[in-house]
PLY file of the C-alpha trace (Angstrom):
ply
format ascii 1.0
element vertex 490
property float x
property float y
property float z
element edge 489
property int vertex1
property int vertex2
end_header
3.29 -14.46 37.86
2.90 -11.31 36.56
4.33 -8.00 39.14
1.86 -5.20 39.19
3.95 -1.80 39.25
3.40 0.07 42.31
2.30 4.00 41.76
5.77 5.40 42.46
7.35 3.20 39.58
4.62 4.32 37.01
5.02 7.81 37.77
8.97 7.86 37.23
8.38 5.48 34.23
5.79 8.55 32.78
7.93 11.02 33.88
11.17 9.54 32.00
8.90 9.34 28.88
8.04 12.95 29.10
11.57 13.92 29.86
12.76 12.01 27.09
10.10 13.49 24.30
11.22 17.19 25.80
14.62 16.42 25.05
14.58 15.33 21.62
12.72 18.04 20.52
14.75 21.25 22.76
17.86 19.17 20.74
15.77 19.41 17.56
15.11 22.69 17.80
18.65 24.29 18.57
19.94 22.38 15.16
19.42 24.10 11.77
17.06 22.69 9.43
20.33 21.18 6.93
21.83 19.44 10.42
18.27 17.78 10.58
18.61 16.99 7.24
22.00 15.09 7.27
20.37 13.48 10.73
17.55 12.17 8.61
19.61 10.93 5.77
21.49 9.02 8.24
18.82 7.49 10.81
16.66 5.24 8.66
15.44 2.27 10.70
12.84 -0.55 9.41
10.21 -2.18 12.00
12.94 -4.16 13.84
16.44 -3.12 14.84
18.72 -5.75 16.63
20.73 -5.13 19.41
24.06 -3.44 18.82
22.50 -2.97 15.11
23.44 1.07 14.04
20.87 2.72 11.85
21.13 3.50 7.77
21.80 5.38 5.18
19.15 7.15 2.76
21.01 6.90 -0.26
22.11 3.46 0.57
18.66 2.32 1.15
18.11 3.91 -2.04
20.61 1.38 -3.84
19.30 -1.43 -1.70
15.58 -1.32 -3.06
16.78 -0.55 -6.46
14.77 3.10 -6.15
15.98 5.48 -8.77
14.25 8.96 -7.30
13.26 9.97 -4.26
11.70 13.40 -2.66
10.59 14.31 0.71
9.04 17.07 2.93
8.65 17.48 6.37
6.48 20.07 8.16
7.36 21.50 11.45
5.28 24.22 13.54
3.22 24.61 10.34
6.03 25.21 8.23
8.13 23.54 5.96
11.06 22.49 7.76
13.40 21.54 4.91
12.21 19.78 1.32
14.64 17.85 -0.65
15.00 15.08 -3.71
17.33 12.43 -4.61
18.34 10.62 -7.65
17.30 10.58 -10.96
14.00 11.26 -12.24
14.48 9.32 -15.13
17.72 7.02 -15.85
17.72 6.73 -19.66
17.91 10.33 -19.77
20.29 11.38 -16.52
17.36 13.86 -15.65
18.24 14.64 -11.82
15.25 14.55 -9.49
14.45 18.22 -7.58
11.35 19.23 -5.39
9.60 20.65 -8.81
9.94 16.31 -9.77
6.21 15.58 -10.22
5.45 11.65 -9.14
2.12 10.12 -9.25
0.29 10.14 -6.19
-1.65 7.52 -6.59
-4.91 6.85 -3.50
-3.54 10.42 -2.19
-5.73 11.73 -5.04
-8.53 10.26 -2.79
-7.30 12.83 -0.21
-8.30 15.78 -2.77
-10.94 13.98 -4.33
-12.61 14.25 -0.74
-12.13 18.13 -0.63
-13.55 18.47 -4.03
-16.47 16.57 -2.46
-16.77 18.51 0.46
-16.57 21.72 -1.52
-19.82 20.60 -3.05
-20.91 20.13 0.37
-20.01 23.67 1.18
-21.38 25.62 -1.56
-24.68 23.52 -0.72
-24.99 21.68 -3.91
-24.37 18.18 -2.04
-25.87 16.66 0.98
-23.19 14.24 2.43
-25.93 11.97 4.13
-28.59 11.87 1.06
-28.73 8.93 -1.15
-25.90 9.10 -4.24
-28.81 8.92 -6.88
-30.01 11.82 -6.20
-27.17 13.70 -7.79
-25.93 11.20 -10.38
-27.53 12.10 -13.76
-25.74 10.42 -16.54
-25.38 7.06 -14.75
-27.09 5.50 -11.56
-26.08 3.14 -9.07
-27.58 -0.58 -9.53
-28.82 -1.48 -6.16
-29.44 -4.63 -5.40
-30.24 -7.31 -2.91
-27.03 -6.95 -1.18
-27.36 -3.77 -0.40
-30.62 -4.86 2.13
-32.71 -2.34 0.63
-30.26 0.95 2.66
-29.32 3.44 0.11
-25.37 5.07 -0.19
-24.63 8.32 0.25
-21.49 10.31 -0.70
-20.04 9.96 3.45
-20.36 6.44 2.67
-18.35 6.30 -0.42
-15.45 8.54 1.16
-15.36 6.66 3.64
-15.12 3.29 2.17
-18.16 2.26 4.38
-20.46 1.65 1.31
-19.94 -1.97 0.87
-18.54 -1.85 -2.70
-16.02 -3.79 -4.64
-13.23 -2.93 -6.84
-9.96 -1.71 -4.49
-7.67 -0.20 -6.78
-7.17 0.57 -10.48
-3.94 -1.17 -12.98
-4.31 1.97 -14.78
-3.25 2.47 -19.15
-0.37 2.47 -21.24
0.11 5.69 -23.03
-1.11 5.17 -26.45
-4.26 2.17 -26.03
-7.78 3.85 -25.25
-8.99 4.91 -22.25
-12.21 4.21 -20.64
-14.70 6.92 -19.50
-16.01 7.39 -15.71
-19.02 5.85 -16.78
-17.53 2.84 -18.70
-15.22 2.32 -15.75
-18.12 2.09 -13.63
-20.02 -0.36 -15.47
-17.21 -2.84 -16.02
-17.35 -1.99 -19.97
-14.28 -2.06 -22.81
-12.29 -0.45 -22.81
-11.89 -0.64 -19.10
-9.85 -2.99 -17.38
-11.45 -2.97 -13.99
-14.99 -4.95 -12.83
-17.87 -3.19 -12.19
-18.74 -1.14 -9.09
-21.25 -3.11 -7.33
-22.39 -3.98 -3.72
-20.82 -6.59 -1.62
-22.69 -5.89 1.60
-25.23 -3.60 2.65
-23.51 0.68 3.21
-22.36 0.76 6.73
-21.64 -2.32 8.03
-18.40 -2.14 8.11
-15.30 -0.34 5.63
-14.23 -2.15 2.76
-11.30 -0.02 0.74
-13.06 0.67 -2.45
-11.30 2.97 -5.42
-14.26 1.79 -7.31
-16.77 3.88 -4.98
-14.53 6.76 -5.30
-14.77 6.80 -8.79
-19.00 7.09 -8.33
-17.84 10.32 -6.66
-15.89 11.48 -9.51
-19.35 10.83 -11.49
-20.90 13.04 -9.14
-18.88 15.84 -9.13
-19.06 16.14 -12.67
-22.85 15.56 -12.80
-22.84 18.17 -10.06
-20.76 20.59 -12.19
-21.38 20.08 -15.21
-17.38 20.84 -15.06
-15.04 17.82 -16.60
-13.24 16.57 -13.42
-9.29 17.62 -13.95
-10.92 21.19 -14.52
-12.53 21.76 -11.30
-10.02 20.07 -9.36
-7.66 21.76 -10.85
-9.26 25.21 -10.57
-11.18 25.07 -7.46
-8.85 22.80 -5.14
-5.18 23.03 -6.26
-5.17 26.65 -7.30
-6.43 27.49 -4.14
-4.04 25.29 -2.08
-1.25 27.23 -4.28
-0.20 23.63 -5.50
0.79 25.38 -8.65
3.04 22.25 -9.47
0.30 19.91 -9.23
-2.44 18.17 -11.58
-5.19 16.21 -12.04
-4.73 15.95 -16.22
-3.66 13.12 -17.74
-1.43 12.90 -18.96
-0.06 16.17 -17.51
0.61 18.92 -20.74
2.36 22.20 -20.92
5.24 22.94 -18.91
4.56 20.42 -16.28
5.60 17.44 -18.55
9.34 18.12 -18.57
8.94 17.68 -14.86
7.49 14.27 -14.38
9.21 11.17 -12.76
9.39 7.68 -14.56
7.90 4.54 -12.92
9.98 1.88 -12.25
9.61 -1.78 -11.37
11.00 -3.17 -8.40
13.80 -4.88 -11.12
14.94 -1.48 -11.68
13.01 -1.31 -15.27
11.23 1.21 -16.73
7.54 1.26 -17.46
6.64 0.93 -20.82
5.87 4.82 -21.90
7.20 5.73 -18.78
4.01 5.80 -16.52
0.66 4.82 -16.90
-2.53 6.90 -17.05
-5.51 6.74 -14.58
-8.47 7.95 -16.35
-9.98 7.25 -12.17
-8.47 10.37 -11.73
-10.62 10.84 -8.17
-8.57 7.22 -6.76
-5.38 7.78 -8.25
-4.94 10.39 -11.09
-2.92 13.31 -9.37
0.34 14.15 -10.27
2.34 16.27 -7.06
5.32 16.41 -5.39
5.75 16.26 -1.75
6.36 20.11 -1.37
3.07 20.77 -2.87
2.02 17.74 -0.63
3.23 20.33 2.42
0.98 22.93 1.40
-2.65 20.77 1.45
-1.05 18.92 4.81
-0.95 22.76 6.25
-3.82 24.58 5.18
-5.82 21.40 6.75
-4.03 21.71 9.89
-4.78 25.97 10.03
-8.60 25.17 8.87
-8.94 22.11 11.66
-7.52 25.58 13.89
-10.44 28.02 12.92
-7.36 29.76 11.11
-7.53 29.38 7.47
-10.40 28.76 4.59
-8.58 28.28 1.54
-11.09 25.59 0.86
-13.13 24.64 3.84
-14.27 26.02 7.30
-13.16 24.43 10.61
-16.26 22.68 11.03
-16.24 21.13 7.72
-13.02 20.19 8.21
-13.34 18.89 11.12
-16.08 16.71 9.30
-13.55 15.36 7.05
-11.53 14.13 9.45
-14.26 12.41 11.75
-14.26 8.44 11.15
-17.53 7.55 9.62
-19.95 4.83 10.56
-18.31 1.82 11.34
-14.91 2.73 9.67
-12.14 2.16 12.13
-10.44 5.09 11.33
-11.86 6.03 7.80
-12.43 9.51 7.69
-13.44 10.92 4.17
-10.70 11.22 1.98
-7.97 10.51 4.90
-7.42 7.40 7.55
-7.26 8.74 11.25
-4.16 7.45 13.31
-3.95 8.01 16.89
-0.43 6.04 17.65
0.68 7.13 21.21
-2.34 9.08 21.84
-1.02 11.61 19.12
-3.80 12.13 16.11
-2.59 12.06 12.49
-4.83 12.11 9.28
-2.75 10.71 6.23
-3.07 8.50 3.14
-1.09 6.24 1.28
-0.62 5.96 -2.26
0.61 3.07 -4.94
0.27 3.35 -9.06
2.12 0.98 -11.02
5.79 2.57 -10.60
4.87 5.13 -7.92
4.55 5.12 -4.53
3.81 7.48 -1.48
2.47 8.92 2.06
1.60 11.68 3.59
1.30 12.11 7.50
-0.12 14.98 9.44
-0.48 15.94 12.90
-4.19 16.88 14.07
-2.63 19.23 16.21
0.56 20.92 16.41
1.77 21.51 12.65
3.85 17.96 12.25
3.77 16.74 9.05
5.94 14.37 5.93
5.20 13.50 2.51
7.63 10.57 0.96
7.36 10.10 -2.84
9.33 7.41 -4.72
8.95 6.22 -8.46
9.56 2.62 -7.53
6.88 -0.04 -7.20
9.65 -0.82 -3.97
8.02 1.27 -1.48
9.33 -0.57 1.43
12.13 2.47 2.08
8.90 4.74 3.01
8.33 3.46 6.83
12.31 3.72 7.21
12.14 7.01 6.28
9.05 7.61 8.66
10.61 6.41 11.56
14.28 8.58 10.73
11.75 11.81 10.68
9.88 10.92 13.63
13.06 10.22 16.18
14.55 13.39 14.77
12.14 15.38 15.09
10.43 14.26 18.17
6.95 13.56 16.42
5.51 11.02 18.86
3.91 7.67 17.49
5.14 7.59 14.33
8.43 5.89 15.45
7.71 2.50 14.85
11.03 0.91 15.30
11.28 -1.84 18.23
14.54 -3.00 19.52
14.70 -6.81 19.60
17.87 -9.12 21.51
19.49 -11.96 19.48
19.70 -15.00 21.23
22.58 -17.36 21.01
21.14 -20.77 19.70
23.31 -23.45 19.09
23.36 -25.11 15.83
22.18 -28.53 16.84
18.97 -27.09 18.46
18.72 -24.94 14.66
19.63 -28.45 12.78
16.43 -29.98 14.70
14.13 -26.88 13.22
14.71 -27.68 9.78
12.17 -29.47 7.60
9.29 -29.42 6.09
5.86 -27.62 7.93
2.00 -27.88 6.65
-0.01 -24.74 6.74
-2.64 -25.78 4.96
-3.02 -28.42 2.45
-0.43 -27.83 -0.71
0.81 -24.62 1.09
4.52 -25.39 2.90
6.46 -23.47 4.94
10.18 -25.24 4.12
12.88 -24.52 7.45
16.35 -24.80 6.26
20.14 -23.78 8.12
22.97 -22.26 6.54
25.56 -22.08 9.07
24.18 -21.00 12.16
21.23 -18.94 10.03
17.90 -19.74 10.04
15.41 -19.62 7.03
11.70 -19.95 6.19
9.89 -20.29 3.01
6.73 -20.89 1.77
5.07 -22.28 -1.07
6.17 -19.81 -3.91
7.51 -17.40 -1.83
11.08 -15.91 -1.67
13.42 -17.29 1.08
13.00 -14.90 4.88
15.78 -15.04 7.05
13.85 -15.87 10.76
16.07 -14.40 13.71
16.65 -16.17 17.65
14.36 -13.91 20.01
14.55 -17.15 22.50
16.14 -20.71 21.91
12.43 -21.74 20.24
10.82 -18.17 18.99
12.08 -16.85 16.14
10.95 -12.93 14.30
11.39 -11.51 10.52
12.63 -8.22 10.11
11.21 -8.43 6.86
7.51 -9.53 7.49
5.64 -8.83 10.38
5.57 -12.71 11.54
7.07 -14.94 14.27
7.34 -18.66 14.10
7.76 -20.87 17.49
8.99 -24.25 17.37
6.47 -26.89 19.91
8.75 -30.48 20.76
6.37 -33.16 21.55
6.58 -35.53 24.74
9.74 -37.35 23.49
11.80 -34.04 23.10
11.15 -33.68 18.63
10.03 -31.20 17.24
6.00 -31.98 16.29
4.90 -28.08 15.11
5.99 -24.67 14.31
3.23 -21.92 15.25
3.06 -19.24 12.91
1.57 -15.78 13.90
1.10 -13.18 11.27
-2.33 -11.63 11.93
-3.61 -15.07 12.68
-2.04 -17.96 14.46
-1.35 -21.11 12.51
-0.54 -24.60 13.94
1.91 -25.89 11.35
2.45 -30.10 11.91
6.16 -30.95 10.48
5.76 -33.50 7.84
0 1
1 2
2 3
3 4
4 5
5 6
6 7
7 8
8 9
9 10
10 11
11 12
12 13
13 14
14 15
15 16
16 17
17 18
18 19
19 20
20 21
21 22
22 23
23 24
24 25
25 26
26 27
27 28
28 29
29 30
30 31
31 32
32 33
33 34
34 35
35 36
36 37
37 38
38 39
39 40
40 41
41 42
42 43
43 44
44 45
45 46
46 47
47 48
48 49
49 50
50 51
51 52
52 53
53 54
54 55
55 56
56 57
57 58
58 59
59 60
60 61
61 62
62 63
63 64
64 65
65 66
66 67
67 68
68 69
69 70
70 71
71 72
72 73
73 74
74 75
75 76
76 77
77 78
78 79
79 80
80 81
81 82
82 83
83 84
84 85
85 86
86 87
87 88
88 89
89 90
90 91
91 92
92 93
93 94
94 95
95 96
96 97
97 98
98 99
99 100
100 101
101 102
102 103
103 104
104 105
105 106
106 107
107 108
108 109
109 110
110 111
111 112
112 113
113 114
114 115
115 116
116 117
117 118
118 119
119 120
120 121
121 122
122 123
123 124
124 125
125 126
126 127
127 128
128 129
129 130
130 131
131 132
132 133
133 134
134 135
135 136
136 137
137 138
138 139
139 140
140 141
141 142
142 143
143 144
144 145
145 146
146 147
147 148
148 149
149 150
150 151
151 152
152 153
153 154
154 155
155 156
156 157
157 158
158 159
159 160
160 161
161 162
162 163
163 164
164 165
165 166
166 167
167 168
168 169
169 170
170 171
171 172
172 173
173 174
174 175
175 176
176 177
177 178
178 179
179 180
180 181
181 182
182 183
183 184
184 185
185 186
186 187
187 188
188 189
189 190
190 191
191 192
192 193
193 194
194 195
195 196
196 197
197 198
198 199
199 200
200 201
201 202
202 203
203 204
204 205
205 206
206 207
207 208
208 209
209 210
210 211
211 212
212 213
213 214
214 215
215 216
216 217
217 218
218 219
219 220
220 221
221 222
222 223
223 224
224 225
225 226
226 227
227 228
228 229
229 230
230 231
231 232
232 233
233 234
234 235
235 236
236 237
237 238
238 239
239 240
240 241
241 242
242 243
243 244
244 245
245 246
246 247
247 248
248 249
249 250
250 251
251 252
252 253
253 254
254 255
255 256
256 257
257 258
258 259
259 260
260 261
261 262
262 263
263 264
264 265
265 266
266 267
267 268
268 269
269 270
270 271
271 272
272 273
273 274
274 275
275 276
276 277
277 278
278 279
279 280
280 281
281 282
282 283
283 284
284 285
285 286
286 287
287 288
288 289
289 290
290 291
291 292
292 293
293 294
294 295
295 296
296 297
297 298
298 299
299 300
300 301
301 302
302 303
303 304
304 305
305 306
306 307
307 308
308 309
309 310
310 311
311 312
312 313
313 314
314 315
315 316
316 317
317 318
318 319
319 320
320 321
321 322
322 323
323 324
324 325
325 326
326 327
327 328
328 329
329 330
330 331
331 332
332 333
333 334
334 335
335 336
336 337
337 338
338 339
339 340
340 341
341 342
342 343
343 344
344 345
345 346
346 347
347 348
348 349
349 350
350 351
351 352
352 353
353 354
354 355
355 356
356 357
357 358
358 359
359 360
360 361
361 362
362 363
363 364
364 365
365 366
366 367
367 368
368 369
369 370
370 371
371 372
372 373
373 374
374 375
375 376
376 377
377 378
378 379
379 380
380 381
381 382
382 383
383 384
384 385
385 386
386 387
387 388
388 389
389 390
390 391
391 392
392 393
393 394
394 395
395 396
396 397
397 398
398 399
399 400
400 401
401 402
402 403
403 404
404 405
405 406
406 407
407 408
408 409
409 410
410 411
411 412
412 413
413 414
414 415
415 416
416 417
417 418
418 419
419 420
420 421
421 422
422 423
423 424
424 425
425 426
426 427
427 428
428 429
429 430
430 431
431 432
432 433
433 434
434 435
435 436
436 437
437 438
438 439
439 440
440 441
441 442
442 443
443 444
444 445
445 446
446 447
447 448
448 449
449 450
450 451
451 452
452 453
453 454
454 455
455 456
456 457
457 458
458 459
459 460
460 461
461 462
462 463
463 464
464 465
465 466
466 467
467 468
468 469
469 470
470 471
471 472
472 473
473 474
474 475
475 476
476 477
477 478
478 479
479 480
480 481
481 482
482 483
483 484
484 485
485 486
486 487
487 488
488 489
């Protein structure tokens, strides 16, 4: 039977909450920005902590995931708190990472590409809600019967609501030919990507779709007249004062002694060092997570009514509105309301590069984490050290979980072999009183007692629980991991 809390006990429980927020951020705020430093370096938890389990170390993590460079920002009151990189830009050469370390941003571009966009929108050369071919010139979209005769406009590709296909881009090695915008788009050589086409009619739902920002990247330059890198570069990063930043590729002049290698998750290098992404609007901007600070702000002071560097508060306020039936897609940025707190933010991942950027609606909060690893796994750790010492509320993601003492008999009857579906196995085997699950093709996941049948990952979001039949053997293991799977033991 479930107890339903009396008033009293909610109110105490809300005002413990309250008194508990309060207090980690008066603590935060009598320490100096280089003792909240050395508190985030040291407070690094991943989506599960065990009981009695202490938190970790940056620079450990670091070694752990086999990540050779690392830089971060976080933004507090509006400001930038403290900035600060790790590592080594590049290995072969010894090159040290600093905050001037350029990585590539990868779908953050998508963040930018959105303001270039809504530039257009401002200046009154674009109407968001107007049908894309209206403004495309040198190439036009092919509808078709999937699109059920409803025409996309330029909210709809921002917002991934236009029902298109191609998610993300491989990108080129330095040296082979790249594609144009237009090639890209029509699937062509040499591009290495599919065509942009529909999948389902605009609206109906959001579908993550680099291809349709790429249509935008079209349009801006159709719009223009202006090649892309140029007006982004110009019009949007000049006036952010991301002076470090750009769209070119590769990057030239003085910003190329600053730019990170990409790694493999093996530690290796990328052939040529990085790859280019002629899709410069999905993933072609180089930054750093300083320069990161300064977009994260000036959208923060324009939501306010308090700056224009680029857009009014109304526009931005646009930008930051979920659109049609996006759950949470806003153009340019996904909209995050953990704990009743509203961030916009974006994530990013090249081949060798990853990143994210968070930002508080309200209240000047903010983080950018850059790595150039294809490992980005260390980024939510990070997240959730910044967020408990800080005090930003809902980004702390980190649940405490009790081990349970089973006893290795009850473990022994676990093991075996489990069908998921046909020709796809999830194999249970002990190694002294450890438990471990793995599935067709898949590396080996340590699964962790929550109760003498239920057992968690700390590594994937999944539980498994173990069903006995009438005669006391185990029959089935039920696996949850955004679905729920009944899993007969063979």
């Amino acid at each position: 039977m479930i107890k339903t809390p009396n008033v009293n006990s909610s109110l105490i429980s809300g005002l413990f909450t309250i008194l508990l927020c309060l207090s980690v951020l008066l603590a935060s705020a009598q320490q100096t920005p280089n003792e909240r430093i050395i508190q985030v370096e040291n407070n690094l938890t991943g989506r599960v902590l065990t009981s009695g389990e202490k938190p970790m170390n940056l620079q450990e993590r670091m070694k752990h995931y086999n990540i050779k460079a690392l830089s971060i920002a976080v933004i507090k009151d509006y400001k930038v708190d403290f900035a600060k990189a790790y590592g080594l830009a590049d290995s072969a050469t010894q090159s040290k990472a600093s905050i001037n370390t350029l990585f590539q941003a990868a779908s953050i571009s998508k963040s930018f590409n959105a303001l270039a966009i809504m530039k257009l929108f401002h200046d009154k050369k674009l109407d968001l809600y107007s049908d894309i071919n209206t403004y495309l010139k040198n190439w036009k979209f092919p509808y078709d019967s999937l699109s059920k005769g409803k025409k996309i406009n330029t909210a709809n590709l921002l917002s991934h609501t236009a029902g298109l296909s191609v998610h993300g881009f491989g990108g080129y090695q330095i040296g082979t030919p790249l594609p144009t915008a237009i090639q890209i788009l029509n699937g062509t050589k040499p591009a290495n990507s599919d065509p942009i086409k529909s999948q389902f009619a605009p609206g109906e739902k959001m579908q993550y779709s680099g291809g349709g920002t790429t249509i935008t990247q079209q349009l801006l330059t159709d719009i223009t007249g202006k090649p892309y890198q140029d007006y982004l570069n110009h019009t949007i990063l000049k006036a952010l004062n991301m002076n470090e930043s750009t769209f070119a590729q590769p990057p030239l002049d003085h910003k190329k002694q600053h730019l990170a290698t990409g790694y493999l998750t093996d530690g290796s290098a990328i052939k040529g060092n990085y790859h280019l992404y002629p899709e410069q609007a999905a993933a072609g901007l180089w930054t750093n997570p300083s320069d990161l600070a300064k977009y994260i702000i000036e959208t923060q002071l324009a939501y306010q009514g308090k700056s224009s560097k680029v857009l009014n508060q109304s526009e931005t306020k646009i930008r930051l509105t979920p659109y049609a039936n996006s759950n949470g897609s806003a153009l340019g940025v996904f909209i995050e309301s953990p704990d009743s707190t509203k961030y916009f933010g974006h994530g990013g991942s090249n081949y060798g590069f990853q990143s994210a950027y968070y930002g508080s609606v309200e209240g000047g909060n903010g983080l950018a984490i850059m790595v150039n690893s294809d490992n980005g796994a260390i980024i939510p750790e990070i997240i959730n050290s910044i967020a408990k010492v800080y005090g930003f509320k809902g980004l702390y993601q980190t649940k405490v979980i009790n081990i349970s003492d089973v006893p290795e008999s009850v473990l022994e009857s676990y093991t075996g072999r489990y069908e998921l579906m046909p020709n796809f196995i999830l194999t249970i085997t002990k190694q002294g009183k450890r438990l471990f699950a793995q599935a067709t093709g898949q590396p080996k996941i340590e699964a962790l007692p929550k109760s003498q049948t239920k057992f968690f990952s700390k590594e994937v979001n999944a539980t498994i629980e173990f069903v006995k039949d009438e005669n006391g053997k185990i029959k089935e293991l039920i696996l949850i991991q955004g679905q729920t799977i009944h899993a007969r033991k063979l």
